[in-house]
C-alpha positions as CSV (number, residue, x, y, z in Angstrom):
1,X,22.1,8.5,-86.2
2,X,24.0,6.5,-83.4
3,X,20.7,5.4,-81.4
4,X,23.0,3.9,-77.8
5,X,23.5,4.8,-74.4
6,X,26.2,7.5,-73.9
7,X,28.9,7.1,-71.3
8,X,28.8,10.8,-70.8
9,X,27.2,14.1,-71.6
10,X,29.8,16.0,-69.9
11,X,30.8,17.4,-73.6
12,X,27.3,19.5,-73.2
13,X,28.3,21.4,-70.6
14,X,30.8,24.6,-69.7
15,X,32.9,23.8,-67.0
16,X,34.5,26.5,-64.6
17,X,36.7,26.7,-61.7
18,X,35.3,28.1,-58.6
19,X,38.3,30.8,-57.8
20,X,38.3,32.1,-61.4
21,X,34.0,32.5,-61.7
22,X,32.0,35.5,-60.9
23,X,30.7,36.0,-57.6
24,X,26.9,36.8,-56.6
25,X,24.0,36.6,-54.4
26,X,21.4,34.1,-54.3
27,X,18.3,35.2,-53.2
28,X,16.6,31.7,-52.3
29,X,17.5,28.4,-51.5
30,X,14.3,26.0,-52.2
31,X,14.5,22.4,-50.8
32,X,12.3,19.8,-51.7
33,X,12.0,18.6,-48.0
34,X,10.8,14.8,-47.3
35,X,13.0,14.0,-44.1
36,X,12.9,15.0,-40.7
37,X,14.1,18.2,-39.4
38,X,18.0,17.1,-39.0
39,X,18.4,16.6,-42.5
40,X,17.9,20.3,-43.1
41,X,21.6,21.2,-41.3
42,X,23.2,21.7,-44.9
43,X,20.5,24.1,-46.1
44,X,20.0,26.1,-43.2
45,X,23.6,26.3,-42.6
46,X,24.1,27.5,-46.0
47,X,20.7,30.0,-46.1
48,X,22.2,31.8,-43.1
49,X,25.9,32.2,-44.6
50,X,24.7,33.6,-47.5
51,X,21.7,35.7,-46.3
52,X,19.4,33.9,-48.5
53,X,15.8,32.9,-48.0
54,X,15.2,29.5,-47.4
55,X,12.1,27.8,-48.9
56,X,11.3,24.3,-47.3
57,X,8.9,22.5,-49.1
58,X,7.8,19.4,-46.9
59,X,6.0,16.2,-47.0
60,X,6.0,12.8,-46.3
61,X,9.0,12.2,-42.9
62,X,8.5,16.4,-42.9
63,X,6.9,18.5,-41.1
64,X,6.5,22.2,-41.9
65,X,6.7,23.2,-38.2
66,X,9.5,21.2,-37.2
67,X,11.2,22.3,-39.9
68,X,10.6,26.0,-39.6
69,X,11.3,25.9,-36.3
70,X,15.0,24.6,-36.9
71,X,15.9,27.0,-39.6
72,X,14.6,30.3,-36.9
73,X,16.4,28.5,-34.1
74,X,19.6,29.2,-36.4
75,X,19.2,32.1,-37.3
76,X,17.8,31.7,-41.2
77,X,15.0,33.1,-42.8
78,X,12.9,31.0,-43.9
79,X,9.0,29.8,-45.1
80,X,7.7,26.0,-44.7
81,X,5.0,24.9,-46.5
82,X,3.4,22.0,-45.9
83,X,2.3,20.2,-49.0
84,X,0.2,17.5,-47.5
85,X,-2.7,20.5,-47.3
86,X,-1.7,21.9,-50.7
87,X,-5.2,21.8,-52.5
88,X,-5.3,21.2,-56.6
89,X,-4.8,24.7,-58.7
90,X,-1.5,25.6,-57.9
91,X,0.7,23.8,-60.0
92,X,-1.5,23.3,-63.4
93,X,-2.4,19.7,-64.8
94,X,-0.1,18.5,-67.0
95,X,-0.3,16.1,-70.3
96,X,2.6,14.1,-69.5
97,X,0.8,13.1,-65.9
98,X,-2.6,12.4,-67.7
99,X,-0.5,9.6,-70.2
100,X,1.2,8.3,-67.6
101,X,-1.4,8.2,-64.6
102,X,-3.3,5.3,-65.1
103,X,-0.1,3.4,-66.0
104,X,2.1,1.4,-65.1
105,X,4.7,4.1,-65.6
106,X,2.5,6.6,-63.1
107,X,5.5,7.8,-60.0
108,X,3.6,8.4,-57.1
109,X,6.1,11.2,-56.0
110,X,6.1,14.6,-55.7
111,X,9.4,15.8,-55.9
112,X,8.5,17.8,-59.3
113,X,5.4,19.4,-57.8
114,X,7.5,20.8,-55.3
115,X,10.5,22.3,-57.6
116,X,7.8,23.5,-59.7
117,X,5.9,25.4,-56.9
118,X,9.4,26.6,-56.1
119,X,9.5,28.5,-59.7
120,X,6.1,29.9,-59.4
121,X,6.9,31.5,-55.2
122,X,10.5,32.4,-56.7
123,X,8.8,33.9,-59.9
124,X,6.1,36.2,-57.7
125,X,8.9,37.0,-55.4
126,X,10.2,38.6,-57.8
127,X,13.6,36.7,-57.1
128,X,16.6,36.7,-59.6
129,X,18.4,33.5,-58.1
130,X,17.6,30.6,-56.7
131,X,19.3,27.2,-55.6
132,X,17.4,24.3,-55.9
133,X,19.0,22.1,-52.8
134,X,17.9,18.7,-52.0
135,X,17.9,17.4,-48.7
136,X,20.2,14.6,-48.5
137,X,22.8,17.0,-50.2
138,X,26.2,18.1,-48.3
139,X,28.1,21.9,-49.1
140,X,31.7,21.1,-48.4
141,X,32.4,24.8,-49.9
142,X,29.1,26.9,-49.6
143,X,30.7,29.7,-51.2
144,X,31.0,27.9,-54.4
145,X,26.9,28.8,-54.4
146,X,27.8,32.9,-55.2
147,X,30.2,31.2,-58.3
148,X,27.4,29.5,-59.6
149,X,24.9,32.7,-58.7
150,X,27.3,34.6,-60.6
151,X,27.5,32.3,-63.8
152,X,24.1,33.0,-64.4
153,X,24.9,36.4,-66.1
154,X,25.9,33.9,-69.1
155,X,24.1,30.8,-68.3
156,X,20.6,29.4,-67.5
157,X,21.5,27.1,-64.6
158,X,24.3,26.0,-62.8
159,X,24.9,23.0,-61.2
160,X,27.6,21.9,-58.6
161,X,29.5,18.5,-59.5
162,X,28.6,15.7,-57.2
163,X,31.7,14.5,-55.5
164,X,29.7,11.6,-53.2
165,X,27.7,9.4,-54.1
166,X,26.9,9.1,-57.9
167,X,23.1,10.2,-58.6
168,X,22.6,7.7,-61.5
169,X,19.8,5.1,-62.7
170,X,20.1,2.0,-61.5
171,X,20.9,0.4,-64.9
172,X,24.6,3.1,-64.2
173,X,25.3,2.1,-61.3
174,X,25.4,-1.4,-62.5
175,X,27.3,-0.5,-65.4
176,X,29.8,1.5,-63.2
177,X,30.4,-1.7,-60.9
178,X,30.9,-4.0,-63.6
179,X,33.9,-1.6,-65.2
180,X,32.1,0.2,-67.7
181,X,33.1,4.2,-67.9
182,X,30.0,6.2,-66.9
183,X,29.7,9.6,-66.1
184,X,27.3,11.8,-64.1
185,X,25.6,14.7,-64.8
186,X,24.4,18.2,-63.1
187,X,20.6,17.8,-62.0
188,X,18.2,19.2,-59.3
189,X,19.8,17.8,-56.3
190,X,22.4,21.6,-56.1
191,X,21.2,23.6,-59.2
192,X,21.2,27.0,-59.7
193,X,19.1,28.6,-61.7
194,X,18.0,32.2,-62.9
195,X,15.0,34.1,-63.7
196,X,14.6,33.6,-67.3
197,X,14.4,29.9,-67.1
198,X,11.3,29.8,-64.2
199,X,9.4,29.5,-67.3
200,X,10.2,25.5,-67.4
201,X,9.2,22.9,-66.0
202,X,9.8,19.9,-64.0
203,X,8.1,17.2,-65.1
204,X,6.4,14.1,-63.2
205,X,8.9,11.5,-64.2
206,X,12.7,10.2,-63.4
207,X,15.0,12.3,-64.8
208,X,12.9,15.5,-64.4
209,X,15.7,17.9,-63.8
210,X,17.1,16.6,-67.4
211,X,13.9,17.8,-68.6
212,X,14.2,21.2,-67.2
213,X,17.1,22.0,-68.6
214,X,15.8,21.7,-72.2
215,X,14.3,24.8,-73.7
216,X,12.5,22.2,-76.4
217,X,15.0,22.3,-78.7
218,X,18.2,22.6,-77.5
219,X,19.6,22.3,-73.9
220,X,20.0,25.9,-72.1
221,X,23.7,27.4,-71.5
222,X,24.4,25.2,-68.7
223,X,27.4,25.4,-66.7
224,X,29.0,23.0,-63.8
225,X,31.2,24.5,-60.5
226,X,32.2,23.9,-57.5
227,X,31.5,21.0,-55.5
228,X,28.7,19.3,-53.7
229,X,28.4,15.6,-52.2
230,X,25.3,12.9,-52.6
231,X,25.0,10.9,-49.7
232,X,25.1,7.3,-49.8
233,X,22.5,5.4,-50.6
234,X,21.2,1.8,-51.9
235,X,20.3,1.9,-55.3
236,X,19.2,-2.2,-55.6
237,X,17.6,-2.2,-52.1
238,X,14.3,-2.3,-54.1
239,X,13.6,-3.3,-57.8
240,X,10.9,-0.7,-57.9
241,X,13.1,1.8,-57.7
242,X,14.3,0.4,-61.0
243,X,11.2,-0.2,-62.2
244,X,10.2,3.5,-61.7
245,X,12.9,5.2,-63.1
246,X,13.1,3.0,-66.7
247,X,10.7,5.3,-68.6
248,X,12.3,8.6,-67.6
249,X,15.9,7.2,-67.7
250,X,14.9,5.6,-71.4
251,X,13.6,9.5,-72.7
252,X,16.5,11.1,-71.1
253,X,19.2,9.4,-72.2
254,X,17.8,8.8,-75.5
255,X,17.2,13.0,-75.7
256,X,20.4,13.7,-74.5
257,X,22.2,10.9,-76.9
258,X,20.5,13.7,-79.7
259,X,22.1,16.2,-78.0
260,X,25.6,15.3,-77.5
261,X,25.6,14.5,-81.9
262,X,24.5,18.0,-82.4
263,X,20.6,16.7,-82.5
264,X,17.8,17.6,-80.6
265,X,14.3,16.6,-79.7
266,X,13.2,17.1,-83.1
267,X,15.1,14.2,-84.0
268,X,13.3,11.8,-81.4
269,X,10.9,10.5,-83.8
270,X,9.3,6.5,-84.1
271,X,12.5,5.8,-86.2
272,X,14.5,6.7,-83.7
273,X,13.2,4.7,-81.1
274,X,12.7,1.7,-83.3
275,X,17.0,1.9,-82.7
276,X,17.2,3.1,-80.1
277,X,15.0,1.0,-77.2
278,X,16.4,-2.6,-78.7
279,X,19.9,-1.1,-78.0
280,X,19.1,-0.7,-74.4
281,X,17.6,-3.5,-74.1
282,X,20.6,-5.5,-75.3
283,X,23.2,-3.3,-73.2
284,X,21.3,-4.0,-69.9
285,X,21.2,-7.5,-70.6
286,X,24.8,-8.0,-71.5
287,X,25.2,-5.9,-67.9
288,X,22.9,-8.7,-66.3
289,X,25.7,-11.0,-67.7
290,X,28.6,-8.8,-66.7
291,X,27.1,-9.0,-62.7
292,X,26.4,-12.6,-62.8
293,X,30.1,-13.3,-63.8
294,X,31.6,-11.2,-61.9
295,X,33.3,-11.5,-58.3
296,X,30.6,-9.2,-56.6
297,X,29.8,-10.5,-53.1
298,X,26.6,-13.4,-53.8
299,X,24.1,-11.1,-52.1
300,X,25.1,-8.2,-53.2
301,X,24.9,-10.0,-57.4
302,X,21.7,-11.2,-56.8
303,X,20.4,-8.2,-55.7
304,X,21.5,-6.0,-58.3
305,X,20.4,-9.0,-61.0
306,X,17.2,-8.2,-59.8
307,X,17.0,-4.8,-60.5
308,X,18.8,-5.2,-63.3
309,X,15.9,-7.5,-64.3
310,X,12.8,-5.2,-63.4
311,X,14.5,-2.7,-65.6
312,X,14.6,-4.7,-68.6
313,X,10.9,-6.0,-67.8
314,X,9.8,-2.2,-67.4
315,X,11.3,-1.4,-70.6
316,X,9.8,-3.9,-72.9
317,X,6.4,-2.4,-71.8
318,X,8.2,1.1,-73.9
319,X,7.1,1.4,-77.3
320,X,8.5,3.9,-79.8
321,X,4.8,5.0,-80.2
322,X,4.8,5.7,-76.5
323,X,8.3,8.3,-77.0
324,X,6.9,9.9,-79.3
325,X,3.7,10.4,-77.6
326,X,5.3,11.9,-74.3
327,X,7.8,14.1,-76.0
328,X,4.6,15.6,-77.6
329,X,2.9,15.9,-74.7
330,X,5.8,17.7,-72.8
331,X,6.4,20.2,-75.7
332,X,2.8,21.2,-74.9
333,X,3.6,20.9,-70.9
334,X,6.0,23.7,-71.8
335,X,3.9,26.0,-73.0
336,X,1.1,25.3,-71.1
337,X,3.4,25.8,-67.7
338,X,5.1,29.2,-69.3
339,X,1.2,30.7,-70.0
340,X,0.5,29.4,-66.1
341,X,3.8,31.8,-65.0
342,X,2.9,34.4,-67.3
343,X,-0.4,35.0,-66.4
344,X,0.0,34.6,-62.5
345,X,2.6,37.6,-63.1
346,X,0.0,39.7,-64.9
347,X,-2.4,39.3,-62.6
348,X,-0.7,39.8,-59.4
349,X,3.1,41.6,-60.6
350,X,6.3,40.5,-59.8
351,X,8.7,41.4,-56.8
352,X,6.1,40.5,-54.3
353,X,8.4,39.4,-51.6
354,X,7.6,35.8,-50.1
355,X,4.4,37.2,-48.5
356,X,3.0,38.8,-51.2
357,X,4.0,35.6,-53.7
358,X,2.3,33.2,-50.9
359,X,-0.7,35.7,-50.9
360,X,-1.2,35.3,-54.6
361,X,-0.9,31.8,-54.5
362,X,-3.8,31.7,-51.6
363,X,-5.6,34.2,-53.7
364,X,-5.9,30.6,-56.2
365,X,-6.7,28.2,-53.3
366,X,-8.6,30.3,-51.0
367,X,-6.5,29.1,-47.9
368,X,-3.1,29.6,-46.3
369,X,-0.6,26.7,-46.0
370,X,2.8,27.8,-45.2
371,X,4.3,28.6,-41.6
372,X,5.9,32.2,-41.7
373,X,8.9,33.2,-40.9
């Protein structure tokens, strides 16, 4: 069992051209919102070309009204929710949070909450296809969106390839600047997904969307298209970031490493570890070496030595007890989140519309929290 990092996972995935894919219609475009209203120009442009209903999911820099009132102004439909007044019930409580929430490995974010509240509306709705678009995403083709829609027929989810600014860990980036090949991968920044995978889950840790996209055993069909651009950002501007995504980006990459030998989960075991975390330990070292020899401006070095640096100190607080423990507890996540679908569509049907999904949502919390369209 080769226990490293991979370069790539590209080898996973079908790969299609945008002119010679299927075409269809998406009927939602969810957006885990945390910025100010002007960051929403790429969704709401979008939601209106394609007559789709656009879910805005907000927090933190966003504001539900603000942002409501910038998708009408153009001409979108669309539903805000604030999630600041979101009460507990909703989303259930998951094992993975409970092991990791007293922690040092607890993320106080709540970009999974929101994608998985997104399932459950988009699930009541009775909606077939749905776009999961972050915010600080660009569309340079939007109608690559009705390719990816219409890959679904044969696929679980779709993603667009990212053709800004790579969406990797820390620990890739730094191996990308210092000349080492590394890849990127679809995730929940522009994925598409259908109806039969609502039933999974994002969980509360980096490298959720990775999670998502496993069925438990296996990854689902899972195709890339089109096109869709990252915005620049500063990925050593903060060790912490580093620091927070070492667990998650430890799990996922070790999963994945399974998956591209023709493994899976299963195989994930204490041995496995045992290999596997020593291996990253060693690679991220040799890249602390690679940064401090190389000409990289001084500032620039010693910021990404740093990171570099909280990622190995995060990672010898990993055991291979602690793996095996997690991937346990999601396993049960997954079943526990696909009774939570199930029996919300028992109780209160499918094909609701956006009212009637919000309305059985309310019927949990006893309060409304979303500004109408």
């Amino acid at each position: 069992m080769n226990a490293r990092h991979h370069e790539s996972h590209q080898d996973l995935l079908a790969h299609f051209d945008s002119a010679a894919a299927p075409n269809a219609t998406l009927d939602a475009i969810i957006v885990p919102n945390g910025r100010p209203a002007p960051y929403l120009k790429q969704a709401i442009s979008a939601a209106k070309s394609l007559d789709a209903h656009l879910v805005l999911l907000c927090s933190m820099r966003a504001s539900a009204s603000s942002a409501a009132l910038a998708a009408k102004k153009a001409g979108a439909q669309v539903t805000a929710i604030d999630l600041d007044l979101l009460p507990d019930g909703v989303v259930p409580a998951f094992a993975t949070d409970e092991i990791l929430r007293l922690s040092r490995f607890h993320r106080p974010v709540d970009t999974s909450l929101k994608r998985n509240l997104g399932l459950l509306l988009s699930s009541l709705a009775g909606w077939k296809r749905i776009l999961f678009l972050d915010d600080d995403i660009k569309l340079p083709h939007p109608g690559d969106l009705r390719a990816a829609a219409g890959l679904l027929d044969d696929h679980s989810v779709v993603g667009l390839a990212n053709a800004g600014m790579p969406d990797n860990s820390v620990v890739c980036h730094a191996l990308r600047e210092v000349g080492s090949p590394q890849d990127v991968f679809i995730g929940g920044g522009a994925l598409v997904v259908g109806e039969a995978t609502f039933t999974s889950f994002f969980p509360n840790i980096y490298n959720e969307d990775w999670f998502f996209l496993l069925d438990g055993s296996r990854l689902r069909p899972s195709a890339v298209v089109g096109t869709a651009w990252q915005d620049v950002y500063d990925p050593y501007n903060d060790p912490r970031r580093a620091r927070g995504e070492e667990l998650g980006d430890t799990l996922a990459e070790g999963v994945f490493g399974l998956l591209d030998n023709g493994l899976g989960p299963v195989n994930a075991d204490k041995r496995y570890w045992t290999a596997f975390l020593p291996e990253r330990r060693r690679m991220i070292g040799a890249t602390i070496e690679r940064v401090l020899a190389s000409g990289i401006e001084s500032g620039q070095r010693a910021r990404m030595v740093a990171a570099l640096k909280a990622s190995i100190g995060r990672s010898h607080l990993i055991t291979p007890e602690l793996c095996v423990r997690y991937l346990r507890a999601w396993q049960d996540d997954r079943l526990r989140w696909r009774d939570h679908v199930y029996e919300l569509r028992r109780d209160h049907g499918g094909g609701l519309g956006i009212d009637g999904a919000l309305a059985a949502l309310e019927s949990i919390t006893g309060s409304r929290r979303s500004v109408p369209a």
